[in-house]
C-alpha positions as CSV (number, residue, x, y, z in Angstrom):
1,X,-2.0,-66.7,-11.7
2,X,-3.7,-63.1,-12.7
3,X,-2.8,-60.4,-9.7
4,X,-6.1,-59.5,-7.3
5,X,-6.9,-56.1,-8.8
6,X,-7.0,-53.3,-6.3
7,X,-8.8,-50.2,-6.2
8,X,-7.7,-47.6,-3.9
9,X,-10.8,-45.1,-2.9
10,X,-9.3,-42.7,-0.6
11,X,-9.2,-39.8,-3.6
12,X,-13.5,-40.7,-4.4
13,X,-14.2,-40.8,-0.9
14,X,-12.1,-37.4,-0.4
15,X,-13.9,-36.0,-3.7
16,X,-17.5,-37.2,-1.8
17,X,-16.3,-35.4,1.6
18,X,-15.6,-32.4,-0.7
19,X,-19.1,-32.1,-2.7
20,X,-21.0,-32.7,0.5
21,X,-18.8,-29.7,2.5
22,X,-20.0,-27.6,-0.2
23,X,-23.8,-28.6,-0.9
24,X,-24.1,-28.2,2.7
25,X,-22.3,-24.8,2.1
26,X,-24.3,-23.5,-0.3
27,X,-28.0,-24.7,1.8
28,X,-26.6,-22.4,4.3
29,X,-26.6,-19.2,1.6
30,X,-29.5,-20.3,0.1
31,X,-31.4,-20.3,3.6
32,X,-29.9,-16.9,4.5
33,X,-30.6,-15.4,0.9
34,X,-34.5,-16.6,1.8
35,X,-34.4,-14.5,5.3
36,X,-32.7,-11.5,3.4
37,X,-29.5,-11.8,4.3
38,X,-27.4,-10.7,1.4
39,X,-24.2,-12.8,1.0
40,X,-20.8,-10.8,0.0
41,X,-17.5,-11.9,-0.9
42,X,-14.8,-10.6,1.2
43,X,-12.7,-8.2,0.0
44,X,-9.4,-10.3,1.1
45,X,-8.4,-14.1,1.1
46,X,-5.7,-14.0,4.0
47,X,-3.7,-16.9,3.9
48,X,-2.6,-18.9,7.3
49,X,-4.7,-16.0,9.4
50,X,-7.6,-17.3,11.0
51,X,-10.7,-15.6,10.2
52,X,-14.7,-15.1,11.6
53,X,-18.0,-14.1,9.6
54,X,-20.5,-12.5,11.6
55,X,-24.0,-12.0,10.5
56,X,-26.0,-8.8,10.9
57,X,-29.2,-9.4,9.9
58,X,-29.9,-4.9,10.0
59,X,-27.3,-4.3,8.0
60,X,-28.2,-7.5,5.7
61,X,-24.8,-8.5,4.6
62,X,-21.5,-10.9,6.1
63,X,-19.8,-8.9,7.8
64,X,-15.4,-10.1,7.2
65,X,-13.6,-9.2,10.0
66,X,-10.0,-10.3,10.7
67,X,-7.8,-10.2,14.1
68,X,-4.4,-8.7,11.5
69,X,-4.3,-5.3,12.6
70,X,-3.4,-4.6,8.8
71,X,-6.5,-4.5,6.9
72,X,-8.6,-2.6,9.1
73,X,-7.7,0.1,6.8
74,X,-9.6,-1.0,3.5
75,X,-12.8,-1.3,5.9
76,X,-12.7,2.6,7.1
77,X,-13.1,5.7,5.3
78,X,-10.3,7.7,4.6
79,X,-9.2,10.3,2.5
80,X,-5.6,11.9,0.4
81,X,-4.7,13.4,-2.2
82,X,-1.3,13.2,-4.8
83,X,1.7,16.0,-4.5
84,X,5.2,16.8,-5.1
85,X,7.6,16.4,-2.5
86,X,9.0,20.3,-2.6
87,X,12.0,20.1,0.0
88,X,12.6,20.6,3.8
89,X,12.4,23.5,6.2
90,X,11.9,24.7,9.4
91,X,9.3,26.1,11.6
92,X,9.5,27.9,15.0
93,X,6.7,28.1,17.5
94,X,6.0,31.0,19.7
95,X,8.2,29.4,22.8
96,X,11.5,28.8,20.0
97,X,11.0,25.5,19.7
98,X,11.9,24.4,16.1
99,X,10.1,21.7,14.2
100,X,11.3,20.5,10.5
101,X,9.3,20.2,8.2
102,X,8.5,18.8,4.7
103,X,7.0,21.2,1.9
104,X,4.9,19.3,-0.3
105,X,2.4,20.4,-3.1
106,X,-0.7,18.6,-2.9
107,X,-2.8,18.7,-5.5
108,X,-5.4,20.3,-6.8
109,X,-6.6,16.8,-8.2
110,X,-9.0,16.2,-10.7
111,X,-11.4,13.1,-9.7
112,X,-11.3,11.1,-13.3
113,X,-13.4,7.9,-12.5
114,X,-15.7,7.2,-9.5
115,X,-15.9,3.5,-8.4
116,X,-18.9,2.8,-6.4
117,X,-20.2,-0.7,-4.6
118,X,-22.5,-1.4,-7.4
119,X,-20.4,-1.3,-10.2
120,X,-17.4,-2.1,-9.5
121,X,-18.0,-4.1,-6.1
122,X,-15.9,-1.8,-4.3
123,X,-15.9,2.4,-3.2
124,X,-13.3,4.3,-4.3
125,X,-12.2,7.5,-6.4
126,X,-9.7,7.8,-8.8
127,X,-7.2,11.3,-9.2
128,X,-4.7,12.5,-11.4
129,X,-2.2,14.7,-11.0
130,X,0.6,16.6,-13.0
131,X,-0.2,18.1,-16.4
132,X,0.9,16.0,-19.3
133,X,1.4,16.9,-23.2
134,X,-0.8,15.1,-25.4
135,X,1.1,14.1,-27.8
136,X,2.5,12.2,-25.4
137,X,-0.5,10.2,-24.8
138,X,-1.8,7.4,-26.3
139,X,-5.8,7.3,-27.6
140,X,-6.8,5.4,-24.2
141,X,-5.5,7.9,-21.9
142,X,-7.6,10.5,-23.8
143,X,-10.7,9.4,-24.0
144,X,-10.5,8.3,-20.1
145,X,-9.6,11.7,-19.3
146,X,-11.9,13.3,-21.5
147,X,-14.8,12.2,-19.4
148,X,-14.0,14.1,-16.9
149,X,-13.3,17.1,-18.9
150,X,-9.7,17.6,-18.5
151,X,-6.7,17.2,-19.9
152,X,-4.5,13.9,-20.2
153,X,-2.7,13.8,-16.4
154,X,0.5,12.4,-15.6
155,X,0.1,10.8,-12.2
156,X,-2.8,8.5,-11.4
157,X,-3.8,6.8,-8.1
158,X,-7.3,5.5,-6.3
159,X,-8.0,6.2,-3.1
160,X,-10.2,3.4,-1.5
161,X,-13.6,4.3,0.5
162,X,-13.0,8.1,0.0
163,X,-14.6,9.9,2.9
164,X,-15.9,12.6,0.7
165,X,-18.3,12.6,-1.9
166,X,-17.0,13.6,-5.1
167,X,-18.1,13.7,-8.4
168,X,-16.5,13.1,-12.0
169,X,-14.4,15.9,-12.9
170,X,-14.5,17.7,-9.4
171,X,-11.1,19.1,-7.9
172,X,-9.9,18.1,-4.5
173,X,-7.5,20.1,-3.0
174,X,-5.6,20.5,0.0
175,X,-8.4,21.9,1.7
176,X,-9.5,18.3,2.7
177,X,-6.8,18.3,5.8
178,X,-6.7,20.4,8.6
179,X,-3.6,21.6,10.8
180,X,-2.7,19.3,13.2
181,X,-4.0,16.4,11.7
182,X,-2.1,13.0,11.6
183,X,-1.4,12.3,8.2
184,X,0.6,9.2,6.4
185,X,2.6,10.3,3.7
186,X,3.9,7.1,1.2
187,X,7.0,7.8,-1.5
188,X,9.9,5.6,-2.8
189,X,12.7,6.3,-1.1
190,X,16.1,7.5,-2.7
191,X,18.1,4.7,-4.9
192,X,21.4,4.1,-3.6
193,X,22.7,1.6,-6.1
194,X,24.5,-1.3,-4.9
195,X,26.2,-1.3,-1.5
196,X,28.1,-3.1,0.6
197,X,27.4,-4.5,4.1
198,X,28.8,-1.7,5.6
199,X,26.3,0.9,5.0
200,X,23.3,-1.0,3.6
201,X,22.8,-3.7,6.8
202,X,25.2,-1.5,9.2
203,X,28.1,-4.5,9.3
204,X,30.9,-3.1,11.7
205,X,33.7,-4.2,9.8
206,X,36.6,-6.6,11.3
207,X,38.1,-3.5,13.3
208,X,41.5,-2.8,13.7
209,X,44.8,-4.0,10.7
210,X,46.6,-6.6,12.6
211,X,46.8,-10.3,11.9
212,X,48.3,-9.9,8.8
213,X,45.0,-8.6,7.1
214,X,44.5,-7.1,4.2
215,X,41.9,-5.2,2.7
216,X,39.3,-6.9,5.2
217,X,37.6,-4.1,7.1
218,X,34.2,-3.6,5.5
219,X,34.4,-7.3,4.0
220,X,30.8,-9.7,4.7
221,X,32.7,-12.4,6.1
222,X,31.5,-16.1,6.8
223,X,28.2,-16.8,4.6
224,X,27.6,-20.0,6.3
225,X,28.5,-23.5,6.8
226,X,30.6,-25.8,5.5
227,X,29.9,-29.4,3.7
228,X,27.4,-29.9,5.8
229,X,24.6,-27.7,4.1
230,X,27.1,-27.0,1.1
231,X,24.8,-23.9,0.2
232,X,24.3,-20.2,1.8
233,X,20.6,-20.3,3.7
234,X,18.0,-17.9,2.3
235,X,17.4,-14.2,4.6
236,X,21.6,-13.7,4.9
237,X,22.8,-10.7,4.7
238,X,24.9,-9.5,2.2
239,X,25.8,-6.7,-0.6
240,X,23.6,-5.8,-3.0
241,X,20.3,-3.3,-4.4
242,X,19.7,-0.7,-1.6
243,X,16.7,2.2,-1.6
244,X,14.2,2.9,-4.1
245,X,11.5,0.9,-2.0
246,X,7.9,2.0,-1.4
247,X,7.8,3.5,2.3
248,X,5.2,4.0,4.3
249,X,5.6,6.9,7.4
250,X,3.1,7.1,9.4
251,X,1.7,9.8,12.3
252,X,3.3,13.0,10.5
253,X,1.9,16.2,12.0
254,X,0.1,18.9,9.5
255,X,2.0,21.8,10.6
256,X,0.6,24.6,8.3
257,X,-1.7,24.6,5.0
258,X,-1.0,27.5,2.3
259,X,-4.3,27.0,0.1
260,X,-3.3,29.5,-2.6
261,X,-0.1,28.0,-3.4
262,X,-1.3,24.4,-2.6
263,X,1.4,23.6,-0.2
264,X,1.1,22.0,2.9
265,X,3.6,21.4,5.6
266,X,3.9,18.1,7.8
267,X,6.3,17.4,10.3
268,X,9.6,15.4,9.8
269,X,11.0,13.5,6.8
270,X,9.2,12.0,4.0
271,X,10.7,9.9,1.6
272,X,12.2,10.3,-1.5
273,X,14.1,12.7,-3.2
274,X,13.1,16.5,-3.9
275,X,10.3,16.2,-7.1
276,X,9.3,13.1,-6.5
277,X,5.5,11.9,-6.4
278,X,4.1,11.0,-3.0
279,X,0.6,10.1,-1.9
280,X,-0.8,11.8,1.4
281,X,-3.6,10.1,2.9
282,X,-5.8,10.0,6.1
């Protein structure tokens, strides 16, 4: 006797759920589209972060807004500029009070491509810094930094909703920041190679020779468990690559601008090592 033949339809009736969600999705835009409400994209798809659109009918867009404090800043203007870490000094006030300082040279930047809303769906500015030969550019680089009417640069970053209006070919210089402005100043910090436990997690060691020890002081020690998970867990903390990460430091004082020689002075460290590229920004 032939089987009864069964037809599961919980993946149709999922598919139906699905194309209804989405007709019923795209009514909604085409009945806001008819009031002149312009629909836009958000800029970010945040994963596991829960998320509101609000609708301002004046400014006739959807408006993304997200409860992470972290992407606030590609919704503001801001402003920076490319330079050379120089090295480190100090400064005294008028009451002897010493600050150290960082001497970087910032700029001047040539602006070699403008991105604006309706182009490229987003504002920014693009600038290059550092001289480069040009034989040691290929034809792309060239012709891109032949439209702005200067020669091939070494360094290249974009600045996203630049609070200033440039145009192509313009300079910016350090001019753009004022003292006592808070400034954020990103680098890649200094390689260190690989390390042990010791000085790249701050591990204590096993303390004193006794016990019949030998050669344990700066060892990792236990990893884990036994049999029972028969593996190490992921996150432990052991030896290996330290340093040349991207780091961000953040609320560093302008303490003095020198305009002819392009240098400006913020307060504290900055990372990296001395020459090395780092992006200030506002």
């Amino acid at each position: 006797m032939n089987k009864p033949f069964r037809v599961c339809l919980l993946p149709v009736l999922l598919s139906l759920r699905t194309r209804a969600r989405r007709a019923k999705s795209n009514a909604k835009k085409r009945s806001a589209a008819n009031e002149g409400i312009e629909v836009i994209r958000p800029m970010l798809y945040v994963r596991d972060i829960r998320s509101r659109w609000e609708i301002r009918a004046k400014a006739k867009q959807y408006v993304y807004s997200c409860p992470h404090t972290r992407w606030h800043k590609f919704l503001k203007e801001m402003k920076g500029i490319i330079g050379k870490k120089i090295g480190m000094t100090s400064i005294f006030s008028p009451d002897g009070k010493q600050t150290a300082c960082t001497i970087i040279e910032a700029g001047p930047c040539v602006v070699t491509q403008v991105k604006t809303q309706d182009t490229d769906g987003y504002t920014s500015l693009q600038l290059a810094f550092g001289d480069k030969k040009e034989k040691h550019s290929n034809a792309a680089e060239k012709n891109h930094f032949a439209k702005s009417s200067t020669s091939p640069k070494q360094f290249v970053k974009e600045f996203r909703n630049f609070s200033i209006e440039k145009n192509l070919g313009e300079s910016i210089t350090v001019d753009i920041f004022a003292e006592g402005d808070k400034v954020e100043v990103v680098g890649t910090s200094k390689g260190k190679g690989f390390q042990g436990v010791v000085k790249r997690h701050g591990f204590h060691g096993v303390g004193e020779q006794s016990h019949g020890q030998h050669d344990r002081q700066r060892a990792p020690g236990s990893l884990g468990n036994s049999s029972d998970a028969s593996r190490v867990m992921k996150g432990v903390r052991m030896a290996g690559r330290m340093g040349g990460d991207r780091v961000k430091v953040k609320s560093l004082k302008v303490v003095k601008i020198f305009p002819e020689k392009n240098y400006i002075l913020v307060s504290g460290s900055v990372p990296g090592h001395i020459g090395s590229i780092v992006y200030i920004q506002k």
